[in-house]
SEFIZA-3560 file (N, C-alpha, C; in Angstrom, 3 decimals):
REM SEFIZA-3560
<numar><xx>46.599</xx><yy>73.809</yy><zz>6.689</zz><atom>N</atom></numar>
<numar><xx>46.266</xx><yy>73.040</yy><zz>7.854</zz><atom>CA</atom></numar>
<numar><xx>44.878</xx><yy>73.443</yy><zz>8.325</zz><atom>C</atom></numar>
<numar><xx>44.134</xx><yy>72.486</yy><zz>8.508</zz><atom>N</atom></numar>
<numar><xx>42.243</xx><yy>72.890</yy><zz>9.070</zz><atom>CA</atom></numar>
<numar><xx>42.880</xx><yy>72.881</yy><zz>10.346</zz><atom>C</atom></numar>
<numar><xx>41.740</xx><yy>73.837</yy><zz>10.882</zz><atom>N</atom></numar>
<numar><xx>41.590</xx><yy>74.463</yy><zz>12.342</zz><atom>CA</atom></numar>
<numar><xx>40.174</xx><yy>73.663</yy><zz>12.756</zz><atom>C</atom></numar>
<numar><xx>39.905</xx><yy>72.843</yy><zz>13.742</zz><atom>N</atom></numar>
<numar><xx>38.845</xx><yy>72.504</yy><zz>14.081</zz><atom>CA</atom></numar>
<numar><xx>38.628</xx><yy>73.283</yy><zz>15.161</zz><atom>C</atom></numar>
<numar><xx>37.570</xx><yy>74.359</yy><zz>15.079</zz><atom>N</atom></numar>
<numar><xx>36.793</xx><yy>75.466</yy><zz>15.946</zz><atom>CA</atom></numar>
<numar><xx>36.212</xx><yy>74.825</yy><zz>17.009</zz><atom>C</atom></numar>
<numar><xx>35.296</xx><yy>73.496</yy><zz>17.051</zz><atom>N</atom></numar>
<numar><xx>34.555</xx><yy>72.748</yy><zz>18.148</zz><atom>CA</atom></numar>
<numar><xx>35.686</xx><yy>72.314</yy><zz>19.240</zz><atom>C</atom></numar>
<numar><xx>36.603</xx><yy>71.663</yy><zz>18.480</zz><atom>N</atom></numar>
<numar><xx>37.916</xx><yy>71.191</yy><zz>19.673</zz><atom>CA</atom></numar>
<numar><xx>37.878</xx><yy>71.874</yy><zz>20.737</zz><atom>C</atom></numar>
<numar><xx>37.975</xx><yy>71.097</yy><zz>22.449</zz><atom>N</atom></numar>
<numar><xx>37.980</xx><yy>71.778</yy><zz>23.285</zz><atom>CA</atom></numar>
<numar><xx>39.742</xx><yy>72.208</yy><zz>23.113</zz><atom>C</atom></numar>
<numar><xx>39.382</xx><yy>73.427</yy><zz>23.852</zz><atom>N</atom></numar>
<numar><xx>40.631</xx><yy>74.388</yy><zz>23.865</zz><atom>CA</atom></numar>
<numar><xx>41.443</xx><yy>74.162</yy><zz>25.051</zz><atom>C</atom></numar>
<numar><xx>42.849</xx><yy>74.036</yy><zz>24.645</zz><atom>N</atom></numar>
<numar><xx>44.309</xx><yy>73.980</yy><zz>25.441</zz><atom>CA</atom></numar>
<numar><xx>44.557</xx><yy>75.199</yy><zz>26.626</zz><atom>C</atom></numar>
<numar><xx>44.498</xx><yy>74.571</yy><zz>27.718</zz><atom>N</atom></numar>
<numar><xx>44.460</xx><yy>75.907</yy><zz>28.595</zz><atom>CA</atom></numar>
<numar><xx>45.774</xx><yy>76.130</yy><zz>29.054</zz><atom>C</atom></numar>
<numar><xx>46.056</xx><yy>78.008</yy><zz>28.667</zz><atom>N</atom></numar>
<numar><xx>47.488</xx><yy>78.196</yy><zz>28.600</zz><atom>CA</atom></numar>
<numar><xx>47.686</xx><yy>78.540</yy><zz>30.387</zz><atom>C</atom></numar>
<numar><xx>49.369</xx><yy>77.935</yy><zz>30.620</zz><atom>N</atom></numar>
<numar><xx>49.351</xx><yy>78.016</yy><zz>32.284</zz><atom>CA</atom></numar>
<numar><xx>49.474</xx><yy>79.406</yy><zz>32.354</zz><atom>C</atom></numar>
<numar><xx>49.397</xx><yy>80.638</yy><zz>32.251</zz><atom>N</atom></numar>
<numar><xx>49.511</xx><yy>81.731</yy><zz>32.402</zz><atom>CA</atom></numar>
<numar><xx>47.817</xx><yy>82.633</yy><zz>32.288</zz><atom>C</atom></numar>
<numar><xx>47.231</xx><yy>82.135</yy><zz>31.844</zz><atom>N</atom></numar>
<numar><xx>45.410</xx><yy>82.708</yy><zz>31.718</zz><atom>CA</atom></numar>
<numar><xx>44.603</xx><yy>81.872</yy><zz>32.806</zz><atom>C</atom></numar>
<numar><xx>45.577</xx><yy>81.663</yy><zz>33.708</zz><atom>N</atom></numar>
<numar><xx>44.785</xx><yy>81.097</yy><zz>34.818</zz><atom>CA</atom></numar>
<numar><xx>44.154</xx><yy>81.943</yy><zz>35.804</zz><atom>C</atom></numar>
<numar><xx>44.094</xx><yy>83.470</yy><zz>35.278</zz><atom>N</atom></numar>
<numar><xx>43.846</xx><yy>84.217</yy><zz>36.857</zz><atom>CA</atom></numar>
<numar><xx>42.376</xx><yy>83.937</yy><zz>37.153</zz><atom>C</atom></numar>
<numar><xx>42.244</xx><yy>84.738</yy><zz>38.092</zz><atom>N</atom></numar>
<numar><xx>40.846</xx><yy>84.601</yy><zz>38.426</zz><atom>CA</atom></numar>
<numar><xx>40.150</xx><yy>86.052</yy><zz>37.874</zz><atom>C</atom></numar>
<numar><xx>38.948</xx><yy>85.908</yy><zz>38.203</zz><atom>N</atom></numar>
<numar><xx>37.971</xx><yy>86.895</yy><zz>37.474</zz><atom>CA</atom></numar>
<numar><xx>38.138</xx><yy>88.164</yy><zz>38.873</zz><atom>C</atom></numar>
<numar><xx>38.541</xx><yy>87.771</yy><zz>39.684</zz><atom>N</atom></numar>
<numar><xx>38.315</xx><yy>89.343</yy><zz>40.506</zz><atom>CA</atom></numar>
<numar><xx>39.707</xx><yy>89.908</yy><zz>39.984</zz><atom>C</atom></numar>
<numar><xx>40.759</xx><yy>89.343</yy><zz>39.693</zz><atom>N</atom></numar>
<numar><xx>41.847</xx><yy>89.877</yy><zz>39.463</zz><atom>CA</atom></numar>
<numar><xx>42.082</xx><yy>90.533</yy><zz>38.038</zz><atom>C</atom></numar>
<numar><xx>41.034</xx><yy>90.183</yy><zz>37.150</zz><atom>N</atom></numar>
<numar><xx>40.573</xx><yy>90.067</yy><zz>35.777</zz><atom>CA</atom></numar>
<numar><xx>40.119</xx><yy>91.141</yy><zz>35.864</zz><atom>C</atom></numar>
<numar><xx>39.032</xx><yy>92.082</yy><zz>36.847</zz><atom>N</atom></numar>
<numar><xx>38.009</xx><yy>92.789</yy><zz>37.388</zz><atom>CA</atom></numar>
<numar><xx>39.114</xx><yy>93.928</yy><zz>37.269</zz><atom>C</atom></numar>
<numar><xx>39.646</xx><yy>94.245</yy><zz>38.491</zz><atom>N</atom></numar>
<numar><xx>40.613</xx><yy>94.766</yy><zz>39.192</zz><atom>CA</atom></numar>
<numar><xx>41.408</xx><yy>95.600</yy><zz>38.274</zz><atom>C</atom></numar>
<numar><xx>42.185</xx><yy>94.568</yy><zz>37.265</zz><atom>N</atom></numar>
<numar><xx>43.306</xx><yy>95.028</yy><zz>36.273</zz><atom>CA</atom></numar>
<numar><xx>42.284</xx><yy>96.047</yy><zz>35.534</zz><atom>C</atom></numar>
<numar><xx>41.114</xx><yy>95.813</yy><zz>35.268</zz><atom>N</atom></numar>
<numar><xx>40.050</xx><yy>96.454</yy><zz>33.988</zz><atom>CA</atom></numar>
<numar><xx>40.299</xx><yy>97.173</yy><zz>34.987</zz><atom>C</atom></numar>
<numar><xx>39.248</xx><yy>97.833</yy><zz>35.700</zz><atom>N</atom></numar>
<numar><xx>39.400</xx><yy>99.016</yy><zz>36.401</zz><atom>CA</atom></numar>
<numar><xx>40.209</xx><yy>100.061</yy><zz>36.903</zz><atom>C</atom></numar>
<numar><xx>41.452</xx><yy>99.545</yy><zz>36.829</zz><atom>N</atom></numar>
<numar><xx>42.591</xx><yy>100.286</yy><zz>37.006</zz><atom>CA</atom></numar>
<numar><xx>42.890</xx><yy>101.037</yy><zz>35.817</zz><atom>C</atom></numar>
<numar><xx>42.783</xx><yy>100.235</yy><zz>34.161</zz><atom>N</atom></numar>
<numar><xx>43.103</xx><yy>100.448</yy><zz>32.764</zz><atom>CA</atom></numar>
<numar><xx>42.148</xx><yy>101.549</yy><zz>32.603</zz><atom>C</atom></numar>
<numar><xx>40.944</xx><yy>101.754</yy><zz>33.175</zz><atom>N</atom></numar>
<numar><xx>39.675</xx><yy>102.327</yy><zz>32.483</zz><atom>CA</atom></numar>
<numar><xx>39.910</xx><yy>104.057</yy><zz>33.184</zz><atom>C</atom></numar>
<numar><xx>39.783</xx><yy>105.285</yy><zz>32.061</zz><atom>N</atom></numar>
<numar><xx>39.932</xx><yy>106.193</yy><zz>32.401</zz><atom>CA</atom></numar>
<numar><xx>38.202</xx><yy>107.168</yy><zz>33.369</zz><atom>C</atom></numar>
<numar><xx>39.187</xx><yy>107.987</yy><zz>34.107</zz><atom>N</atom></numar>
<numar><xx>37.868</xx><yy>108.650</yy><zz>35.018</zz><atom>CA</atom></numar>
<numar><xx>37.350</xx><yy>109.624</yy><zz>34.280</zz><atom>C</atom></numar>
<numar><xx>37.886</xx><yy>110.408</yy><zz>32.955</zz><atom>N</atom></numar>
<numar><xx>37.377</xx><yy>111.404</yy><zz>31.857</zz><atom>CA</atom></numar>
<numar><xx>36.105</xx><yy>111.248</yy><zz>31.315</zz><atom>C</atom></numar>
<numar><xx>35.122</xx><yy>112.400</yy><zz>31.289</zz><atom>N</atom></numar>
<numar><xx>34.159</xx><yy>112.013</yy><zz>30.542</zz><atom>CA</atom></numar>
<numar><xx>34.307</xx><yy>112.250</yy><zz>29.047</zz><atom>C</atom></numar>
<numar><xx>33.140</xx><yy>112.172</yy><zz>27.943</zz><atom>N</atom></numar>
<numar><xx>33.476</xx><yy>112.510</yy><zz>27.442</zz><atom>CA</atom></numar>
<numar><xx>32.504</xx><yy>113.297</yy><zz>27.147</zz><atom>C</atom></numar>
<numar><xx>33.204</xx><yy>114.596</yy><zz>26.214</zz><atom>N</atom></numar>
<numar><xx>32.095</xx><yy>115.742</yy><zz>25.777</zz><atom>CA</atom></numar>
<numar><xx>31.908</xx><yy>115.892</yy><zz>24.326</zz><atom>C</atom></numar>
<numar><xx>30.356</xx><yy>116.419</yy><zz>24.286</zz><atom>N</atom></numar>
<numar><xx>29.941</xx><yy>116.732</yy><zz>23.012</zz><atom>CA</atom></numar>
<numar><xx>30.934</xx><yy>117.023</yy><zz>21.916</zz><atom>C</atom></numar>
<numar><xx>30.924</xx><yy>116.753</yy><zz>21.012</zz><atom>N</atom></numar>
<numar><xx>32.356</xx><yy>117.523</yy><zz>19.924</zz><atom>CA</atom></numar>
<numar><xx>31.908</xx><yy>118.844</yy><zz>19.668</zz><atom>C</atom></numar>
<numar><xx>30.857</xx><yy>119.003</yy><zz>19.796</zz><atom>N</atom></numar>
<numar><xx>30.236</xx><yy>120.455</yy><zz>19.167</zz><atom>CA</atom></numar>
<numar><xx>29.793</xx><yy>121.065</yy><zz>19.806</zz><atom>C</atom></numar>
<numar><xx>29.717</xx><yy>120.866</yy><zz>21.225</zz><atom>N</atom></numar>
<numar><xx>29.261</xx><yy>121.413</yy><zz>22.613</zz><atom>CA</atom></numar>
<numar><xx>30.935</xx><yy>122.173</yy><zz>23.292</zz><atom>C</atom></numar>
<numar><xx>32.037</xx><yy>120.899</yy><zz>22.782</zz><atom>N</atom></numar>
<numar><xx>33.180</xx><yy>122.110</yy><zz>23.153</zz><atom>CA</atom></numar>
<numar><xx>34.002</xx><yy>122.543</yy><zz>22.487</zz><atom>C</atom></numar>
<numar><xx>33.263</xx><yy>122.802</yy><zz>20.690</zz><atom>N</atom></numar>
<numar><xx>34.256</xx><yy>123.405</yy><zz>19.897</zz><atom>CA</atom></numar>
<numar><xx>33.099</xx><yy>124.750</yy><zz>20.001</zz><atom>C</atom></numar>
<numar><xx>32.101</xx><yy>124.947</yy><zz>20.310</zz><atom>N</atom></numar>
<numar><xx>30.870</xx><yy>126.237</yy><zz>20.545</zz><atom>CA</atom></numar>
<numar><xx>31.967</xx><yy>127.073</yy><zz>21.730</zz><atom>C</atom></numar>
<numar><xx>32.513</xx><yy>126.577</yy><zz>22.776</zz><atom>N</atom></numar>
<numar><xx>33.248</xx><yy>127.096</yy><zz>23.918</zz><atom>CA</atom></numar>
<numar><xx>34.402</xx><yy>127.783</yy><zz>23.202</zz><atom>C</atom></numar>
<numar><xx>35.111</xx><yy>127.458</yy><zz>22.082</zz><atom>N</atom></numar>
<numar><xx>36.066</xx><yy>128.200</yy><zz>21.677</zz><atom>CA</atom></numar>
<numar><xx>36.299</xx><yy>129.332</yy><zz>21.065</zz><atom>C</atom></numar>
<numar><xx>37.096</xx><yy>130.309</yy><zz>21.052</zz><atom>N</atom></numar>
<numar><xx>36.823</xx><yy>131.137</yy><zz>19.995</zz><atom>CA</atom></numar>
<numar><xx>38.389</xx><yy>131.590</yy><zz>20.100</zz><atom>C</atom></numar>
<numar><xx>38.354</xx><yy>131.660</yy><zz>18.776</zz><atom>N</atom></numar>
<numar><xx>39.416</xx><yy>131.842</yy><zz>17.775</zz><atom>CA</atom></numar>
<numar><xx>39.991</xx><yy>133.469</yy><zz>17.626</zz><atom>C</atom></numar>
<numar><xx>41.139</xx><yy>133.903</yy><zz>17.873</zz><atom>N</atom></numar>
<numar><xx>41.393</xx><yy>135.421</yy><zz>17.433</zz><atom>CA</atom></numar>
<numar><xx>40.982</xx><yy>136.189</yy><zz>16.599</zz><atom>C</atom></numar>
<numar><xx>40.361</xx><yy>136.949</yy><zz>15.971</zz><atom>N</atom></numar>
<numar><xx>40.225</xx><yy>137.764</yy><zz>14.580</zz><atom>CA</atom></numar>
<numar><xx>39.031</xx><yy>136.832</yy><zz>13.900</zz><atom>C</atom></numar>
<numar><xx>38.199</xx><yy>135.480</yy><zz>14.916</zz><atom>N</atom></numar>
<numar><xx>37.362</xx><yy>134.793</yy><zz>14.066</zz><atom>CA</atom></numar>
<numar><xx>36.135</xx><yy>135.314</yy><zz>13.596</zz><atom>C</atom></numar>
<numar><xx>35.599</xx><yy>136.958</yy><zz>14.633</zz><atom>N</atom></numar>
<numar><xx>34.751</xx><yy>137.348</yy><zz>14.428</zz><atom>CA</atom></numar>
<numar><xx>34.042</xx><yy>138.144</yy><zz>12.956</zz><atom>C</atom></numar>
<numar><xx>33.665</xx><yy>137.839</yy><zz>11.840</zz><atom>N</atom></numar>
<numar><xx>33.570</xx><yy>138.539</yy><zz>10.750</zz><atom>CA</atom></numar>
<numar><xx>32.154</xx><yy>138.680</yy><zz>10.431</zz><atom>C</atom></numar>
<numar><xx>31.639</xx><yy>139.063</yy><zz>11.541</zz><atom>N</atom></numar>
<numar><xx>29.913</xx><yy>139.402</yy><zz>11.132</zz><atom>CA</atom></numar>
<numar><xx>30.226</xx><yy>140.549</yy><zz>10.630</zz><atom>C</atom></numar>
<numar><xx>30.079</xx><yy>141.504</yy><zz>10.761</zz><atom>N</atom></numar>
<numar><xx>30.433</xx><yy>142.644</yy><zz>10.012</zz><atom>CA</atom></numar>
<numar><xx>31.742</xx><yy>143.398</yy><zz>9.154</zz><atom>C</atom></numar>
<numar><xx>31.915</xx><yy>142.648</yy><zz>8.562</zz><atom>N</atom></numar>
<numar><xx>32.545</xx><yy>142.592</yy><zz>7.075</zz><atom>CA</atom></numar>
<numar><xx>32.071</xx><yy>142.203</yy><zz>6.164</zz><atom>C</atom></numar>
<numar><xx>32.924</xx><yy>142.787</yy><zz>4.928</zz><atom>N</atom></numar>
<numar><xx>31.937</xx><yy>142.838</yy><zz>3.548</zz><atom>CA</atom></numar>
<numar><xx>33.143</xx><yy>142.273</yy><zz>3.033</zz><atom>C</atom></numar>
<numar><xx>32.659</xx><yy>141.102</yy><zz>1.839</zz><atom>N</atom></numar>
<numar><xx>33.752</xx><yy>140.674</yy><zz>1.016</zz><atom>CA</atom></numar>
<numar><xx>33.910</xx><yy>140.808</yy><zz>-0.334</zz><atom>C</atom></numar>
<numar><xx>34.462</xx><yy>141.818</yy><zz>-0.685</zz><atom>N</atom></numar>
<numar><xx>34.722</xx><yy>142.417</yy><zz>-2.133</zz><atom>CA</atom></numar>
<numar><xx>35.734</xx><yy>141.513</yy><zz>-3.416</zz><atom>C</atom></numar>
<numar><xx>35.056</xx><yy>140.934</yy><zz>-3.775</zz><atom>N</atom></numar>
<numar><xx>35.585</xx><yy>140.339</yy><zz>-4.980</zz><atom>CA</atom></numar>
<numar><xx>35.774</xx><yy>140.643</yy><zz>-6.167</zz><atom>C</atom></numar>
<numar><xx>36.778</xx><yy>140.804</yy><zz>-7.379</zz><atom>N</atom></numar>
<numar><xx>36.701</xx><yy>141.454</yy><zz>-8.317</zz><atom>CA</atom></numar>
<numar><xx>36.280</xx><yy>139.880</yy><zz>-9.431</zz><atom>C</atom></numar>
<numar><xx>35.584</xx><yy>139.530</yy><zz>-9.689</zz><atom>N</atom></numar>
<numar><xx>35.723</xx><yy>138.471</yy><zz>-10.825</zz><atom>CA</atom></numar>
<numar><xx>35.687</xx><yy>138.803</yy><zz>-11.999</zz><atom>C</atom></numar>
<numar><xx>36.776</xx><yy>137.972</yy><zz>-12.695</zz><atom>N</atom></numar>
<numar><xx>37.007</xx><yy>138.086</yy><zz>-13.945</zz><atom>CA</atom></numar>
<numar><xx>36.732</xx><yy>136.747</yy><zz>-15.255</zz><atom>C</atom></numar>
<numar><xx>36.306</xx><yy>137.249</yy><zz>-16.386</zz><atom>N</atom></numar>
<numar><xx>35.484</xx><yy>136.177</yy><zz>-17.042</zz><atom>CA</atom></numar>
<numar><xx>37.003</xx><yy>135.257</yy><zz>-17.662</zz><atom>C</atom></numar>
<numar><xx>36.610</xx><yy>134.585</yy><zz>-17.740</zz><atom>N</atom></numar>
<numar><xx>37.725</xx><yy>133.176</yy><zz>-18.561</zz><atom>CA</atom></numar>
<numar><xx>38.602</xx><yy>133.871</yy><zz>-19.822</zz><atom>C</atom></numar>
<numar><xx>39.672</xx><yy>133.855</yy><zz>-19.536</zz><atom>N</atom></numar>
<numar><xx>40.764</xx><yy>134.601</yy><zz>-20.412</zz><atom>CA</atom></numar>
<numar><xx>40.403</xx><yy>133.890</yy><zz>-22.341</zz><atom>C</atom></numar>
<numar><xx>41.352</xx><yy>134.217</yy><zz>-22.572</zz><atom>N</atom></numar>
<numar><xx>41.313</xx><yy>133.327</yy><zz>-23.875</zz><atom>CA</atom></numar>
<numar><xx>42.454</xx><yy>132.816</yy><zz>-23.970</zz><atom>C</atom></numar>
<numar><xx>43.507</xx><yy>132.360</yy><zz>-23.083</zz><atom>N</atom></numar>
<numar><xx>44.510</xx><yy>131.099</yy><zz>-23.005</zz><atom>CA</atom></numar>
<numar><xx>44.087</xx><yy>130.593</yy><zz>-21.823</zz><atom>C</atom></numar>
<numar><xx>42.735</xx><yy>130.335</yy><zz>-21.291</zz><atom>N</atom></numar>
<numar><xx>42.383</xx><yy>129.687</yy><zz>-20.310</zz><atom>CA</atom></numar>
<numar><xx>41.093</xx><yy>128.657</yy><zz>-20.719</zz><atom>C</atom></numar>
<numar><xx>41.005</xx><yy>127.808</yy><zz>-19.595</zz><atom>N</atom></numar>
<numar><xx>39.830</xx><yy>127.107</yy><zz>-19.804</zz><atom>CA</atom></numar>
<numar><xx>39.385</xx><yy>126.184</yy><zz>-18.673</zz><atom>C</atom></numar>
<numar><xx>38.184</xx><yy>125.840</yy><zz>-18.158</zz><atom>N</atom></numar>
<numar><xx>37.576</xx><yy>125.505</yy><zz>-17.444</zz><atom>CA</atom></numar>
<numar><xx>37.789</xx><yy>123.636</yy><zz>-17.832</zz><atom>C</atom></numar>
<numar><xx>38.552</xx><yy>122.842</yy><zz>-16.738</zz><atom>N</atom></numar>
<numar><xx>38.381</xx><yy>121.445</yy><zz>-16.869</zz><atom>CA</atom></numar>
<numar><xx>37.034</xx><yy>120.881</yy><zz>-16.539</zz><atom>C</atom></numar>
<numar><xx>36.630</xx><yy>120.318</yy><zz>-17.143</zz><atom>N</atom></numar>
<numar><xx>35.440</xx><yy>118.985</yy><zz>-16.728</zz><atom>CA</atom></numar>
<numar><xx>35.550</xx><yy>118.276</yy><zz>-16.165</zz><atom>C</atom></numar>
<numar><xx>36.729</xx><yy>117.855</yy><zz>-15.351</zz><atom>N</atom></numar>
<numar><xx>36.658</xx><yy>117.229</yy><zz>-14.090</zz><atom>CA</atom></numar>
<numar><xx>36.465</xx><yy>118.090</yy><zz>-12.744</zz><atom>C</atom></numar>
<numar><xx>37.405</xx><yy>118.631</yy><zz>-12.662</zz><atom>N</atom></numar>
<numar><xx>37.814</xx><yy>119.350</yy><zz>-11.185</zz><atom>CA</atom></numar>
<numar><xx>37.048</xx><yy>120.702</yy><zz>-11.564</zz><atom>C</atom></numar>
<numar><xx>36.578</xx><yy>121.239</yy><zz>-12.564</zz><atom>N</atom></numar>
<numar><xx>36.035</xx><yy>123.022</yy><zz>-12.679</zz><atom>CA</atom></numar>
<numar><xx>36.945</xx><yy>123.826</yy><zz>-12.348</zz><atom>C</atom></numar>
<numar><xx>38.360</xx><yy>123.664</yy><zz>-12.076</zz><atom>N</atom></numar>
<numar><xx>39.388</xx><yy>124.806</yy><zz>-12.221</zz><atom>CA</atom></numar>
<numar><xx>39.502</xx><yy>125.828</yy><zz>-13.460</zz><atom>C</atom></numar>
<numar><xx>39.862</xx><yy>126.857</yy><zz>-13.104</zz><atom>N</atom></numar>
<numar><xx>40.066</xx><yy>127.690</yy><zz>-14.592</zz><atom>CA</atom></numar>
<numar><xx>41.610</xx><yy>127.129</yy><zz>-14.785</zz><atom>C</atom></numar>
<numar><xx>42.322</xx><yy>127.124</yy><zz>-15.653</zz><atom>N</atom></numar>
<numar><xx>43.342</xx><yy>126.732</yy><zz>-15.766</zz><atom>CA</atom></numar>
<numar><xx>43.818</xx><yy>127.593</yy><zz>-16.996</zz><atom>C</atom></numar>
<numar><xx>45.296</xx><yy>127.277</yy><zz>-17.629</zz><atom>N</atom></numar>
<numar><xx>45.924</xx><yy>127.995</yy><zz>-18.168</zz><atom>CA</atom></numar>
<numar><xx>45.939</xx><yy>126.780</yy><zz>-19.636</zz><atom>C</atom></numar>
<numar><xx>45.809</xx><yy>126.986</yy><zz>-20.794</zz><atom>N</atom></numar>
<numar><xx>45.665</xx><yy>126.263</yy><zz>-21.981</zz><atom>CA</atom></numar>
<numar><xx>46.570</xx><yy>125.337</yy><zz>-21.612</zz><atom>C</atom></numar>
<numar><xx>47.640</xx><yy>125.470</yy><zz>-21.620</zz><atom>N</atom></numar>
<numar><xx>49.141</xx><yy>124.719</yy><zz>-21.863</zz><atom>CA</atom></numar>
<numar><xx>48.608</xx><yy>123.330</yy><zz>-20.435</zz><atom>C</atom></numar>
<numar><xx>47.570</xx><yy>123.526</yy><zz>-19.572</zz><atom>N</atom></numar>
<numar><xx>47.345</xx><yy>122.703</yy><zz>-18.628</zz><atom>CA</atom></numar>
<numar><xx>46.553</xx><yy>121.309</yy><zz>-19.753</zz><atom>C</atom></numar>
<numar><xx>45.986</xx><yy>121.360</yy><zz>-20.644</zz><atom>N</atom></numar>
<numar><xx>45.385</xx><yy>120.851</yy><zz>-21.074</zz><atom>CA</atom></numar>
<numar><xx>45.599</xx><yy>119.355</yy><zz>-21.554</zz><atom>C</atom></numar>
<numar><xx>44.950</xx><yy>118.122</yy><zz>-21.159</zz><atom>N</atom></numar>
<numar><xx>46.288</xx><yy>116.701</yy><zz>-21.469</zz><atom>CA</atom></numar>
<numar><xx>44.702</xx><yy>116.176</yy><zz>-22.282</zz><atom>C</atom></numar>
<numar><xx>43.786</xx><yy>116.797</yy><zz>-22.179</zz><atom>N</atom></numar>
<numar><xx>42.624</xx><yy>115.592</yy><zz>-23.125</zz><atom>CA</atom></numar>
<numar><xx>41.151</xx><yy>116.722</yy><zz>-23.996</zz><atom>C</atom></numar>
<numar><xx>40.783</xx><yy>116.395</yy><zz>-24.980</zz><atom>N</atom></numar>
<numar><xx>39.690</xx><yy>117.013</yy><zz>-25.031</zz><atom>CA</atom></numar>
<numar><xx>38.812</xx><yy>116.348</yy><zz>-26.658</zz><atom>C</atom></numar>
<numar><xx>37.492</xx><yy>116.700</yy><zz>-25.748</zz><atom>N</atom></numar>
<numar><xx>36.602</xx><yy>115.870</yy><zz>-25.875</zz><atom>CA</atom></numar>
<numar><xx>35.287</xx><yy>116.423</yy><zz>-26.521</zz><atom>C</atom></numar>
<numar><xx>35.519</xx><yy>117.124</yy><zz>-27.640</zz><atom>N</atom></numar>
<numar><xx>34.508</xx><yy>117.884</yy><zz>-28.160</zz><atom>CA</atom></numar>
<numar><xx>34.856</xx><yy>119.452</yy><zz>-28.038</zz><atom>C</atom></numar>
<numar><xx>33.603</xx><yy>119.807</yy><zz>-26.673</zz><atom>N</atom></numar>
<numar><xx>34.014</xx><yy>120.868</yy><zz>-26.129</zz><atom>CA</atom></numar>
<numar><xx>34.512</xx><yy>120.787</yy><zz>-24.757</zz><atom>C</atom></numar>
<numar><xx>34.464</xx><yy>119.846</yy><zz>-24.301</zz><atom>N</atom></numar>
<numar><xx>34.908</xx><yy>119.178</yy><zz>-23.030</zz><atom>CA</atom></numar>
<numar><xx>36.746</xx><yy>119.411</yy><zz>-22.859</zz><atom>C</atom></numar>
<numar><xx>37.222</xx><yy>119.659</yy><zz>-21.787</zz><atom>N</atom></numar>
<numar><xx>38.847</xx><yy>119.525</yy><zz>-21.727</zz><atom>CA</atom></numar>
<numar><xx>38.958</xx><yy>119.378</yy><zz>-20.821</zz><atom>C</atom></numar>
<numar><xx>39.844</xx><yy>118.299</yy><zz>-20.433</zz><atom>N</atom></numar>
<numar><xx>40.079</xx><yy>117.541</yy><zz>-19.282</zz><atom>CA</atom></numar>
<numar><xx>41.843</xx><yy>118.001</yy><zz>-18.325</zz><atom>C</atom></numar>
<numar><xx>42.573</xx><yy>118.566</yy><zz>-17.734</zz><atom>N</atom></numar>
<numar><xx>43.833</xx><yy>119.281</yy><zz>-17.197</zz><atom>CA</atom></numar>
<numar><xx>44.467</xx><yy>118.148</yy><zz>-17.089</zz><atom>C</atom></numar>
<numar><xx>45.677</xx><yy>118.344</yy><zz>-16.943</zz><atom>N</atom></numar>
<numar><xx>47.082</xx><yy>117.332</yy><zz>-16.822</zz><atom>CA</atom></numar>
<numar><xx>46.833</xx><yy>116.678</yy><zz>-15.298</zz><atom>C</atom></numar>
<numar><xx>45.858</xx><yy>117.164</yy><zz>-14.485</zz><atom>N</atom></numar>
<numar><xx>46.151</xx><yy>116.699</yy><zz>-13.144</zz><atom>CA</atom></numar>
<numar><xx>45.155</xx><yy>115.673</yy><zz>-12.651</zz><atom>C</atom></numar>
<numar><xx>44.144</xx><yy>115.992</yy><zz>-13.688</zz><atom>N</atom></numar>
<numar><xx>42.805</xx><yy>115.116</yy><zz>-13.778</zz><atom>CA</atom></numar>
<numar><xx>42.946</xx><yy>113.960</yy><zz>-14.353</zz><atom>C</atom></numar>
<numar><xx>43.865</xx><yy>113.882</yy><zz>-15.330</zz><atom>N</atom></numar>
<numar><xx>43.991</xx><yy>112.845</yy><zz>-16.350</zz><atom>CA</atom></numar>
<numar><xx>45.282</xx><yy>112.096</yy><zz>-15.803</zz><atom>C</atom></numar>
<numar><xx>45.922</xx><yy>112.848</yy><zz>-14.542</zz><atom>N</atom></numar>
<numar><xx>47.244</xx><yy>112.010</yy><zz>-14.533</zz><atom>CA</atom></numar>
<numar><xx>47.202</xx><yy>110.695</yy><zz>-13.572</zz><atom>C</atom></numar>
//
């Protein structure tokens, strides 16, 4: 069915109010809150135990096993048996490919 957009429009008996009453309702709906920076009041917060300027973070890393291997999608180390594609030297994990 076409909709002709130009047609003057059917006026419903209920959208008859007037514009101060139109006014009125808005103003009542509209909140008195301002609003604040997002990053002006997450700076105000602070978190328990968040402080870690002075700590040191000791990592032991270890090089790529030999039943492991690095996917070419995601760069996880993974465990061989993860392995669903490979592509030369390329190997792609079961989770990448699924």
């Amino acid at each position: 069915m076409a909709t002709d957009y130009d047609a003057p429009r059917k006026q419903d008996e209920n959208s008859e109010e007037s514009i101060e009453e139109l006014n009125a309702h808005r103003s009542e709906m509209q909140s008195g809150a301002v609003d604040e920076d997002e990053n002006a009041a997450a700076e105000s917060f602070e978190l328990p135990g968040a402080d870690l300027s002075n700590e040191e973070l000791n990592v032991v890393v270890l090089p790529a096993q030999e039943d492991e291997f690095t996917c070419a999608s995601c760069f996880l180390v993974r465990h061989r048996s993860q392995i669903a594609r490979e592509e030369g030297a390329l190997k792609y994990c079961v989770e990448c490919e699924g």
